[in-house]
C-alpha positions as CSV (number, residue, x, y, z in Angstrom):
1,X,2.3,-10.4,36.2
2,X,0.8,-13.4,34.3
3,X,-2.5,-12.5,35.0
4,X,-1.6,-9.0,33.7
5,X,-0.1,-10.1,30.4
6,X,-2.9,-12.6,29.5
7,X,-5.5,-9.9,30.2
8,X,-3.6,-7.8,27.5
9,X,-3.3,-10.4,25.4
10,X,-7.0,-11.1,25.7
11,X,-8.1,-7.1,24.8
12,X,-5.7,-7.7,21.8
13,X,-7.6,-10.5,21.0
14,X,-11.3,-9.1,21.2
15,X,-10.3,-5.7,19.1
16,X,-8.8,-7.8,16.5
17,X,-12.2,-9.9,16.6
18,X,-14.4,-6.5,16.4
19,X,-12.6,-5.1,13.5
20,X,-13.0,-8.3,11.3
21,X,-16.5,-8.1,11.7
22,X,-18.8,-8.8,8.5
23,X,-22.0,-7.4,10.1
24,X,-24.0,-4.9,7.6
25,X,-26.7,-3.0,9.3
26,X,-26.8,0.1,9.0
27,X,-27.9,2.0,5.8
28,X,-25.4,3.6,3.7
29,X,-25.6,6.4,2.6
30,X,-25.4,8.0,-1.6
31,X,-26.7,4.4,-2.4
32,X,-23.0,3.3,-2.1
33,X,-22.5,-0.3,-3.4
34,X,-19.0,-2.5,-3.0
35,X,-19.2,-3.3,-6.5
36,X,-16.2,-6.1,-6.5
37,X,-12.9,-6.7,-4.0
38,X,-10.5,-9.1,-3.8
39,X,-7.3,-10.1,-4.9
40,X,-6.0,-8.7,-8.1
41,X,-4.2,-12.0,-8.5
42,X,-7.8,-13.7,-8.7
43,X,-9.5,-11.0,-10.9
44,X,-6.3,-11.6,-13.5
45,X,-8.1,-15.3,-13.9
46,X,-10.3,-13.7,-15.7
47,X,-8.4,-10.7,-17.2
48,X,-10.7,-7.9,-14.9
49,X,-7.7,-5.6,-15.6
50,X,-5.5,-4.0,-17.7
51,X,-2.0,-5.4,-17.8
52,X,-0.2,-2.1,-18.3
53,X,-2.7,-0.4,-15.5
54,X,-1.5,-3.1,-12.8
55,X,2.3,-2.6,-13.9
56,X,2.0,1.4,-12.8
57,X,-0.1,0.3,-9.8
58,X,1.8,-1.1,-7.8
59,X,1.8,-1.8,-3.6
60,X,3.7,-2.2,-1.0
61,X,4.2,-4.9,1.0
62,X,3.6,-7.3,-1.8
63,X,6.0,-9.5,-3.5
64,X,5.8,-9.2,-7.2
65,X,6.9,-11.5,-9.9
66,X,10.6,-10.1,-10.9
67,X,10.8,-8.8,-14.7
68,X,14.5,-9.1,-14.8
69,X,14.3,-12.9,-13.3
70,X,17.0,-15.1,-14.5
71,X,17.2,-18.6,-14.1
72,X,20.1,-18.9,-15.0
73,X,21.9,-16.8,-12.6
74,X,22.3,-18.4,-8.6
75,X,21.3,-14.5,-7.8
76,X,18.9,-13.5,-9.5
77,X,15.5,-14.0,-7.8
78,X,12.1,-14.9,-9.2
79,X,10.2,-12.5,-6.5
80,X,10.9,-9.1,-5.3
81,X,9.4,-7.9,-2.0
82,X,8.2,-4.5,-3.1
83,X,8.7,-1.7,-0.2
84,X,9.4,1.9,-2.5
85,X,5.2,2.0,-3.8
86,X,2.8,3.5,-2.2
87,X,0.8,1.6,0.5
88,X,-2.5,2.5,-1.0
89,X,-3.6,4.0,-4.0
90,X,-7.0,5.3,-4.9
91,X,-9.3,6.3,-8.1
92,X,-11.9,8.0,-8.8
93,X,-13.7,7.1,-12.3
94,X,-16.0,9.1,-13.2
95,X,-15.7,8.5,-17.1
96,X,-15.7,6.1,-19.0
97,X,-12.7,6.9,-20.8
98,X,-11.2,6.7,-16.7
99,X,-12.7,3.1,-16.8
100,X,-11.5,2.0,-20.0
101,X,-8.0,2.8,-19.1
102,X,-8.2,0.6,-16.0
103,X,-10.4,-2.5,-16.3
104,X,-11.1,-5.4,-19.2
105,X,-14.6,-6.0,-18.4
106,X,-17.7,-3.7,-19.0
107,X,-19.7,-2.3,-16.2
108,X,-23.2,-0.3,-16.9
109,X,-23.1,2.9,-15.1
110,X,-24.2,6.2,-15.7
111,X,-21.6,9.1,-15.5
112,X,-23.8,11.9,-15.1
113,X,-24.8,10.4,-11.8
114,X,-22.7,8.0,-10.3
115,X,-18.7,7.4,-10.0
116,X,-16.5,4.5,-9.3
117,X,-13.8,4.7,-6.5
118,X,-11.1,1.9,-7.2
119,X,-8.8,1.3,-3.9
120,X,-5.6,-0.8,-4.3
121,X,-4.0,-1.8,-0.8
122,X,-1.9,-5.3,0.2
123,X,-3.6,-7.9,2.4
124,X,-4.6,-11.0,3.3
125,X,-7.2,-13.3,1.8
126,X,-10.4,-11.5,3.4
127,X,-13.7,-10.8,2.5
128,X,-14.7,-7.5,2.4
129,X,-18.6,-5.2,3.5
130,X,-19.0,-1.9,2.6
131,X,-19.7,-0.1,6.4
132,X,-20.5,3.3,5.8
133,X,-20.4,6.4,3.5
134,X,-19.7,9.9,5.0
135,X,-18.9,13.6,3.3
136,X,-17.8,16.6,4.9
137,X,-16.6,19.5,3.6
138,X,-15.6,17.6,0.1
139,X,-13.8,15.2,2.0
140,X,-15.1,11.6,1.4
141,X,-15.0,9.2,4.1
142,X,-15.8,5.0,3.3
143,X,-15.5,2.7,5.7
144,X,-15.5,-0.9,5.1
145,X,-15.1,-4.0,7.2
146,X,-13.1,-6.9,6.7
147,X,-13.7,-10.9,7.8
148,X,-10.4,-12.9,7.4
149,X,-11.0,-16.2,5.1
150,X,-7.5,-17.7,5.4
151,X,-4.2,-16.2,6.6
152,X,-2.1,-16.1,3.4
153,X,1.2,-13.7,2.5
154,X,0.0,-10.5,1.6
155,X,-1.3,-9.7,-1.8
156,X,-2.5,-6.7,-4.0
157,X,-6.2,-6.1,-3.2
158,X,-8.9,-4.1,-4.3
159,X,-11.8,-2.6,-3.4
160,X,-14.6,-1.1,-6.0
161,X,-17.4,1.1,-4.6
162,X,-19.7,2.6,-7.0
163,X,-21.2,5.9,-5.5
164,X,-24.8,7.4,-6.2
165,X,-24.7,11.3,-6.8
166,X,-21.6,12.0,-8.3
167,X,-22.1,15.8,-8.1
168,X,-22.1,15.6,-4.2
169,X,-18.0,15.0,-4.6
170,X,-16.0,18.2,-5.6
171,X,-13.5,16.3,-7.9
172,X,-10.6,18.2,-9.2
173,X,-7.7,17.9,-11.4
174,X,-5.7,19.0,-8.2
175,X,-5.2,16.3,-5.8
176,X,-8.3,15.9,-3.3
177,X,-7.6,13.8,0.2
178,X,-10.2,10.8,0.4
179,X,-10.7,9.2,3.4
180,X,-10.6,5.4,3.6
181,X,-10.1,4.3,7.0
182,X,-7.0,6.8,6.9
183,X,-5.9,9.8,4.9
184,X,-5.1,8.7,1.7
185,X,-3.6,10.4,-1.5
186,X,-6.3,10.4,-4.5
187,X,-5.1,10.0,-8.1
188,X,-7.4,11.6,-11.0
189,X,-6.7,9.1,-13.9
């Protein structure tokens, strides 16, 4: 039965390894480049984004500084553990009027040929490789790998992939399904 449970234990062990990965051989396709990830918490250093942006975009599975903290009350706490947002939350820019209403710094791109995908998501500190670039059938498909740097509490991350060939995506005002390691809702800014 041992033997069993450490062999089990073991196969955990080595998938968990595979998946944080950081190897980056194979081409990607659309000229897709992982512009900038991280934690949000580190971009702020530096004012990356826009305050009111981050206050509608939130995650779950984060805890958040708490608005209505009061010091002065024994029950009031200075965190809240958010659970009621969305796990993940994706953009597509593809103006710059998009852009401007989401990030502080500039960022030279064209918007007759490429778009930006912004993906928001809670995890640890980890360092992040774009993997590959797929589309079917309007359906956008990015997979990326991550190599965990140190185990931390979860925090808001992002990803930002900027994609060659924006007219190969179908975007519409309508909600479209992007695919980013699983089905994901997209929001058009």
């Amino acid at each position: 039965m041992k033997k069993a449970l450490m062999m089990c234990f073991m196969l955990v062990i080595a998938f968990m390894m595979v998946g944080c990965s950081n190897d980056n051989d194979n081409t990607i396709l659309y000229n897709a480049v992982m512009v900038n990830s991280g934690s949000i918490d580190t971009a702020q250093t530096v004012n990356y984004f826009k305050k009111d942006f981050l206050l509608e975009n939130k995650v779950s599975g984060v805890r958040y500084k708490n608005e209505n903290y009061d010091p002065t009350n024994p029950e009031s706490e200075e965190y809240i553990f958010d659970e009621s947002s969305p796990e993940t939350i994706t953009y597509v820019l593809d103006s710059l009027d998009k852009y401007e209403r989401v990030f502080n710094t500039n960022y030279e791109i064209d918007y007759d040929k490429d778009i930006l995908i912004l993906f928001l998501f809670a995890d640890t500190n980890c360092t992040y490789s774009l993997n590959s670039v797929e589309l079917n059938n309007n359906n956008l498909k990015i997979t990326y790998k991550s190599k965990i740097n140190v185990t931390t509490d979860p925090e808001r991350t992002f990803i930002l992939i900027k994609k060659v060939n924006a007219y190969t995506l179908n975007i519409e005002e309508d909600e479209q399904e992007l695919f980013i390691e699983e089905t994901i809702r997209l929001k058009i800014l």
